[in-house]
C-alpha positions in Angstrom: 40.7 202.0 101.8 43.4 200.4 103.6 40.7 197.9 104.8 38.9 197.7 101.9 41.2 195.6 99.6 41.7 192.4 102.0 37.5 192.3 102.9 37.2 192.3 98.5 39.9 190.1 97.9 38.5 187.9 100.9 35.0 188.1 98.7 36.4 187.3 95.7 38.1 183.8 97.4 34.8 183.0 98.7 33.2 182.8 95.4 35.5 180.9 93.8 34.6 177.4 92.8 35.5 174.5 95.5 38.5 172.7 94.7 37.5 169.2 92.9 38.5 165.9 94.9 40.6 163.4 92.8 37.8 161.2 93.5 34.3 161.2 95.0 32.1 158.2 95.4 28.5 159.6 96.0 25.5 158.6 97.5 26.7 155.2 98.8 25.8 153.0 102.2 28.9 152.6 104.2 29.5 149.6 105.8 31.3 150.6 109.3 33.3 147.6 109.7 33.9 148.4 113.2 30.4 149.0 114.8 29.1 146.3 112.0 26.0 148.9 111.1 25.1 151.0 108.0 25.6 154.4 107.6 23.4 154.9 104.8 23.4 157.5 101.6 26.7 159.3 102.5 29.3 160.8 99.9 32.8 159.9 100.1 35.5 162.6 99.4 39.0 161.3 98.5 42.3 163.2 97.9 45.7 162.6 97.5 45.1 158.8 97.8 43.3 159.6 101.4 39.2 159.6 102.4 39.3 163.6 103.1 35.6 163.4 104.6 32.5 161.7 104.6 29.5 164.0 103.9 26.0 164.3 103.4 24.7 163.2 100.3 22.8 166.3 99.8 25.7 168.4 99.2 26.9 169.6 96.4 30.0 168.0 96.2 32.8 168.1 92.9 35.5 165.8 91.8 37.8 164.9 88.7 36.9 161.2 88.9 33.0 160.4 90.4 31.4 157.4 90.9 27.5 157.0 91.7 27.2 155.2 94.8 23.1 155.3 94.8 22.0 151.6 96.4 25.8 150.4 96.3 27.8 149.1 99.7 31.3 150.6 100.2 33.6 148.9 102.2 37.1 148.6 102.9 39.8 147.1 100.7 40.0 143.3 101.9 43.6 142.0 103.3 44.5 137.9 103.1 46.5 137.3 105.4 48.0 134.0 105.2 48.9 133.5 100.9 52.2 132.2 98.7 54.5 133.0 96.0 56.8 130.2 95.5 58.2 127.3 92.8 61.3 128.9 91.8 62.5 130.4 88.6 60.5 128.6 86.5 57.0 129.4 88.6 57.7 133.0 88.4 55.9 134.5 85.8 52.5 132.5 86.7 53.2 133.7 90.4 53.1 137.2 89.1 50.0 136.3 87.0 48.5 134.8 90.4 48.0 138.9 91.3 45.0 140.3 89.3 43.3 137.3 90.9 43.1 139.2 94.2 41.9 142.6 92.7 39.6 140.8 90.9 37.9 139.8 94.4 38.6 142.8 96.1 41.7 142.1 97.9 43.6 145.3 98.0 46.3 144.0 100.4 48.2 140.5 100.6 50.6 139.2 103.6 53.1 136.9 101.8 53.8 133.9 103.9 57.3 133.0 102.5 58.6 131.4 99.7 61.6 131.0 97.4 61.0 133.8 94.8 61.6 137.3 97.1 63.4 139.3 94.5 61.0 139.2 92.6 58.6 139.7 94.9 60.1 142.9 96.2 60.1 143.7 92.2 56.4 143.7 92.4 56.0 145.7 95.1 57.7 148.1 93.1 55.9 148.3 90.3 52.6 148.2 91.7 53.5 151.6 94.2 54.5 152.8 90.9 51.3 151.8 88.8 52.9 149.6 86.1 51.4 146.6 87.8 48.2 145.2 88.5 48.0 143.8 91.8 47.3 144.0 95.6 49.6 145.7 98.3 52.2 143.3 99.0 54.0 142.4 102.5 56.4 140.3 102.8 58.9 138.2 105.5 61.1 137.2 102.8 62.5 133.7 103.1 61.0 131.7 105.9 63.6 130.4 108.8 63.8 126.6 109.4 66.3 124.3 110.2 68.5 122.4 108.0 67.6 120.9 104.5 64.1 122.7 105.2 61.2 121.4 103.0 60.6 124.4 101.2 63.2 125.9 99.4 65.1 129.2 100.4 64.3 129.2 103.6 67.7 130.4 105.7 68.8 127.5 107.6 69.2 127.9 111.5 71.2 125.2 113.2 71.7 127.0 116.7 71.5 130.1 118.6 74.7 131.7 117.2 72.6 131.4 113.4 69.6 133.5 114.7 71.2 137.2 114.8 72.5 136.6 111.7 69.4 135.4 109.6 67.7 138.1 111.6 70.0 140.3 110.2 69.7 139.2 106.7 65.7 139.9 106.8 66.5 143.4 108.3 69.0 144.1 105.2 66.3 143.2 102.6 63.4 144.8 104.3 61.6 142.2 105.5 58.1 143.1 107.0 58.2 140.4 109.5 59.7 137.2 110.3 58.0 134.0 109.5 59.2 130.5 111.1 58.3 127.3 109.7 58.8 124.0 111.7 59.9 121.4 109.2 63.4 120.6 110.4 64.1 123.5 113.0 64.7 122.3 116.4 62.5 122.7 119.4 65.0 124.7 121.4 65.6 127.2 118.8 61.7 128.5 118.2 61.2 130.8 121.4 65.3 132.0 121.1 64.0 133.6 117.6 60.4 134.3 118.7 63.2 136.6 121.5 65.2 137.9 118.9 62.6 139.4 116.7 60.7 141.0 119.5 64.2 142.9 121.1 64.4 144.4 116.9 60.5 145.1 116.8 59.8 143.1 113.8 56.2 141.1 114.0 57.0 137.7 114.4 54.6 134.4 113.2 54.7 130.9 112.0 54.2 126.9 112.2 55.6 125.6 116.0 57.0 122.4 116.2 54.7 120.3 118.3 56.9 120.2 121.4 57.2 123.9 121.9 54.4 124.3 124.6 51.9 127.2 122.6 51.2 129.1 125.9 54.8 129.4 125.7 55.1 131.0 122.5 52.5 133.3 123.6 54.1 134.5 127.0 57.7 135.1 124.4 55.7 137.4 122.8 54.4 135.3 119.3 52.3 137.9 117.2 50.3 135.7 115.6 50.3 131.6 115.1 49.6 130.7 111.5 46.2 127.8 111.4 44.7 126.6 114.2 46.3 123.4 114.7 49.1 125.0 117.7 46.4 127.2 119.4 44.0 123.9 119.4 46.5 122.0 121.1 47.4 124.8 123.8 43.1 124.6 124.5 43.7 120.5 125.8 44.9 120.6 129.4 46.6 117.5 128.3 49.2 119.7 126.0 52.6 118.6 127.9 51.3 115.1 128.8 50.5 114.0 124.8 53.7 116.0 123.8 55.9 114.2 126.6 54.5 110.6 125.3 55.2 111.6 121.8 58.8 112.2 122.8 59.1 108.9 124.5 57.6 107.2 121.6 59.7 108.8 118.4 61.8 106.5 116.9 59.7 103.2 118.1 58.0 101.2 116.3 54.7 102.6 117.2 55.5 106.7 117.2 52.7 109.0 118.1 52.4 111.0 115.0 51.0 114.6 113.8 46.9 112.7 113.7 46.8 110.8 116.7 48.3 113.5 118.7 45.5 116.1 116.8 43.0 113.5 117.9 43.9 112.9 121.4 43.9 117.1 121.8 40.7 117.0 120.3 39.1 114.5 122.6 40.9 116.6 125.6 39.2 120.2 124.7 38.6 122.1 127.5 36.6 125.2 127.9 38.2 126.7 131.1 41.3 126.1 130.2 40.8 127.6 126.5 39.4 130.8 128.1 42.4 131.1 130.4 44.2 130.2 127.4 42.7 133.2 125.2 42.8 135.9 127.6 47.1 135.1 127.8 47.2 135.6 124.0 44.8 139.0 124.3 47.3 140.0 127.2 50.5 139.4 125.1 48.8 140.9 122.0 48.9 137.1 119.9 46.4 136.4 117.0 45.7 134.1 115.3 45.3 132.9 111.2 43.2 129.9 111.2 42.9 129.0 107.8 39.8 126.9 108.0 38.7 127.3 104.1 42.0 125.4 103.3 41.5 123.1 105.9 38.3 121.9 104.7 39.4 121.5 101.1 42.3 119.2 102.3 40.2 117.5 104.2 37.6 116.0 101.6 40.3 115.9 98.7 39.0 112.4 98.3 35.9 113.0 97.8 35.0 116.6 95.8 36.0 116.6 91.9 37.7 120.1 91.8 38.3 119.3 87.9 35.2 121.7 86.6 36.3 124.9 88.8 36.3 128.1 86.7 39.1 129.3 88.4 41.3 126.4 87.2 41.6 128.4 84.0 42.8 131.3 85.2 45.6 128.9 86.6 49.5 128.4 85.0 50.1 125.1 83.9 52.9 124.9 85.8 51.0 126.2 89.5 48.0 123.8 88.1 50.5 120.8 88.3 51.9 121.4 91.9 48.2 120.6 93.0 49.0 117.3 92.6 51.2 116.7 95.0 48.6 117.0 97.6 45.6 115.4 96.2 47.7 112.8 95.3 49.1 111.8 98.8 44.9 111.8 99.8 44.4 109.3 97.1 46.5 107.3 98.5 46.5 107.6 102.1 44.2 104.7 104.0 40.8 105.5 105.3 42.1 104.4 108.6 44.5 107.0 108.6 43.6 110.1 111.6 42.6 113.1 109.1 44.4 116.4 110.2 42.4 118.9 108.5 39.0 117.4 109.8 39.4 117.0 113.6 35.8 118.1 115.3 36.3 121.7 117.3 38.2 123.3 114.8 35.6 125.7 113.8 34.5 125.8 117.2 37.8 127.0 118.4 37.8 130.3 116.5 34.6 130.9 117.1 35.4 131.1 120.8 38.4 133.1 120.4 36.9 135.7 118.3 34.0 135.6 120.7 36.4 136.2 124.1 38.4 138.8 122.3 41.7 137.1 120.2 42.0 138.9 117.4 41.3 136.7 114.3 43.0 137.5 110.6 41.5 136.4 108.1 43.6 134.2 105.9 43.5 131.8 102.7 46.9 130.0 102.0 46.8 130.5 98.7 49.2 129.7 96.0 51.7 126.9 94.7 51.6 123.4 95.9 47.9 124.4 98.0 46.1 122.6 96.3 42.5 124.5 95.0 43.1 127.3 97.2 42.4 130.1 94.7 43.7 133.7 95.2 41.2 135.9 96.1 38.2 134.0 95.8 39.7 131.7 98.9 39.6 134.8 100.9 36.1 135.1 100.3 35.4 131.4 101.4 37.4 131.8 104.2 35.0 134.4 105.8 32.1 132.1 104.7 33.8 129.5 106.8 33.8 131.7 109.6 29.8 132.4 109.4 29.4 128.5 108.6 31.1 128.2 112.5 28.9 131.1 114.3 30.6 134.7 113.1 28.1 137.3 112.2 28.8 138.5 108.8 30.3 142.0 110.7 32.4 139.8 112.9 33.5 138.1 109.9 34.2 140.5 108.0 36.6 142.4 110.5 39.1 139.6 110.4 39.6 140.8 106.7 39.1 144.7 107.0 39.6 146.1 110.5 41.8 143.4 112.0 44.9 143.1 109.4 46.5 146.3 109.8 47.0 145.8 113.9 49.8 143.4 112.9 51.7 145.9 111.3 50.7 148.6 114.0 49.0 150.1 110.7 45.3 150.4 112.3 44.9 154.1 112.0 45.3 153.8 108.1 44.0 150.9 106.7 40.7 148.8 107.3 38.1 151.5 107.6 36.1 153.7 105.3 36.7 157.1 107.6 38.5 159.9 107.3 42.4 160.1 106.7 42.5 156.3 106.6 44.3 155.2 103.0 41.2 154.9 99.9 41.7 151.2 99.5 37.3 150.7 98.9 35.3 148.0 96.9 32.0 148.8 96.0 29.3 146.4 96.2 26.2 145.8 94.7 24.6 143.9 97.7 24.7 144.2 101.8 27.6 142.1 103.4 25.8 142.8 106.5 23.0 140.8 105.8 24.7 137.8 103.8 28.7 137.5 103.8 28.6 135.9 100.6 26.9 139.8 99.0 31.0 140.4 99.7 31.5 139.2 96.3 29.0 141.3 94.5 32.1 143.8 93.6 30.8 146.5 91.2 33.9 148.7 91.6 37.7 148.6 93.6 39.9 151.4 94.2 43.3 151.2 95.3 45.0 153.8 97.3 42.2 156.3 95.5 43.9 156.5 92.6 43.8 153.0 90.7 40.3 152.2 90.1 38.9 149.1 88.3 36.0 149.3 87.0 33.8 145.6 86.6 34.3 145.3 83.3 37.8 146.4 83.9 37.7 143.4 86.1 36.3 140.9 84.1 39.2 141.9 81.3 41.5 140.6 84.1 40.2 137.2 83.9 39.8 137.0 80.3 42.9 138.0 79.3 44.1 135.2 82.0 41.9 132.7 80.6 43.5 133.7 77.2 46.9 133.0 78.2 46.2 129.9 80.3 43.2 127.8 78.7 
């Protein structure tokens, strides 16, 4: 008897009903953003905000919350990499309204790039973790670190070496993610002193590079990533330290070498062999790269594409709409003669060939405030058409917004892949990204964190009620 009562009570268990899931998305095709292949009709168990397992779809599976995967694409939550909240007081609110924008498109996580309005950014953050706020994941550098009378406002001013510990320090004391440099007025001397700094205190470390700091330099001090292409396609041209050198001599003459002639003459002194040594320095010392090539392109023709009709436009604050202008209307009124920045031949290229020899690539938009037509969210998406328009396979493309993210914040083994015990951050799809990168914006559902899940028409109510407001 003494057996007897643990072997029933052992029966009993076994016949209880299985647990429900918080969530299960059934019968779906997975897109394994790592391999780039299908793994087709699977059902996707998720628990506690975390994919618990990934089973046959012929089991008999329960949960609370289910959604019918049958034809549907799941993939990972997308990350922009490269986006802005910034304009002040005044800009706030739109900012904050700038966030649906991303869920709408599948963006589950955003890497601010540094602007003027961190409280309330670190507000946002709060109240999205807590679910009283629509909007992606947030991380963020908090102000950006510059020189003196920087051109963006509340960036922390460093004048020498003694001012780096100490705006270090300030990031550290308001939780900053990483640390974000930006080239406007900052001298030369001081970039790889901070680039030092930040790597002794383990924070990530990124940004613009005044054109005299040499970029293999940066790389070998231990840069995690360089924000657009512009400083890595310099460091390809063997002719780097000779062009830079020459601008140095010419400053302050009446015939300078500025920001497009220099682009041009690094253009025209490409080199392959040198760009591979190049690349395998930045895979040794772990530096990526943000390219930014969608942006590029818009700035590039701003003369000639009418932007006026864009849907997206009305999803837009009056007040974000009207920092646009600053932009376009510098390219109305620069000369044709005048060396365009954004449009030098080989930029595409470039990334194509890092990707290709093994630099990690994040994908990144630049969206917000004062960029002009760079939308949230739907930039994303054209910035991973870009990178098919230059040679990536739609998998390859689609890494630098899934897979690839998370390594910068050492977060690989939980975000960026649909596989168990990585965080439930998944879009649905109604077509194949595998087969056409643009079938990335056929979203049907997105789930954040496996417990926020919106629904298309939930989706569509975002825009509306931002077209409401802002129309």
């Amino acid at each position: 008897m003494k057996n007897f009562i643990p072997v029933l009570l052992i029966f009993i268990a076994s016949c209880q009903p299985q647990p429900d899931y918080d969530l299960v998305v059934r019968n779906v095709h997975i897109v394994d953003t790592v391999s780039g292949e299908l793994i087709e009709n699977r059902t996707v168990t998720i628990q506690n905000g975390t994919i618990t397992g990934i089973e046959d779809s012929g089991n008999e599976i329960t949960g609370k919350r289910v959604i019918d995967g049958t034809g549907k694409y799941l993939i990972p939550g997308l990350w922009d990499m490269h986006v802005h909240f910034r304009g002040g007081e005044e800009l706030t609110e739109e900012n904050r309204d700038l966030l649906p924008l991303y869920i709408v498109n599948g963006v589950t996580t955003i890497r601010d790039a540094g602007g003027d309005i961190t409280p309330a950014i670190q507000e946002w953050i709060g109240e999205i973790e807590a679910g009283e706020l629509t909007g992606p994941r947030i991380f963020t550098p908090g102000p950006k670190l510059d020189g003196p009378n920087a051109s963006w406002a509340g960036s922390i001013p460093v004048e020498s070496e003694n001012d780096i510990d100490l705006a270090l320090d300030s990031l550290e004391v308001i939780g900053a993610d990483y640390v974000k440099i930006y080239d406007s007025t900052l001298h030369p001397d001081l970039f790889l002193p901070i680039i030092d700094e930040a790597v002794k205190r383990g924070l990530p470390v990124t940004g613009h590079m005044p054109f005299e700091v040499i970029f293999s330099d940066a790389v070998e001090h231990g840069l995690t990533a360089t924000e657009h292409i512009f400083y890595a396609f310099k460091g390809q041209s063997p002719e780097e330290e000779a062009i830079r050198d020459e601008s140095l001599e010419r400053r302050g003459s009446d015939n300078p070498l500025g920001m497009g002639a220099m682009l041009a003459r690094f253009s025209e002194s490409q080199d392959s062999g040198h760009a591979a040594e190049l690349h395998q320095l930045m895979i040794e010392n772990g530096t990526g790269i943000i390219p930014t090539l969608h942006i590029m392109d818009v700035l590039a023709n701003l003369k000639v594409r009418d932007h006026s009709d864009n849907e997206y436009l009305s999803y837009i604050g009056p007040g974000i709409e009207e920092t646009y202008q600053g932009r376009l209307q510098a390219a109305l009124r620069a000369p044709d003669s005048r060396p365009n920045i954004y449009a030098m031949p080989g930029f595409g290229s470039t990334v194509t060939s890092m990707m290709r020899n093994g630099v990690t690539v994040y994908a990144g938009s630049d969206a917000g405030p004062f960029n002009t037509f760079i939308y949230p969210g739907l930039s994303l998406h054209r910035e991973l058409e870009k990178f098919v328009e230059n040679g990536f396979t739609p998998a390859e493309a689609l890494r630098t917004a899934t897979v690839n993210p998370p390594s910068f914040f050492g977060l690989e083994n939980q975000y960026g892949q649909v596989k168990e015990g990585f965080t439930a951050d998944l879009v649905l799809l109604d077509e194949n990204p595998l087969e056409d990168i643009t079938h990335a914006r056929s979203i049907q559902v997105v789930i954040q964190n496996g417990t926020e899940i919106h629904s298309k028409e939930d989706l569509a109510g975002m825009l509306d009620r931002l077209r409401e407001k802002y129309e």
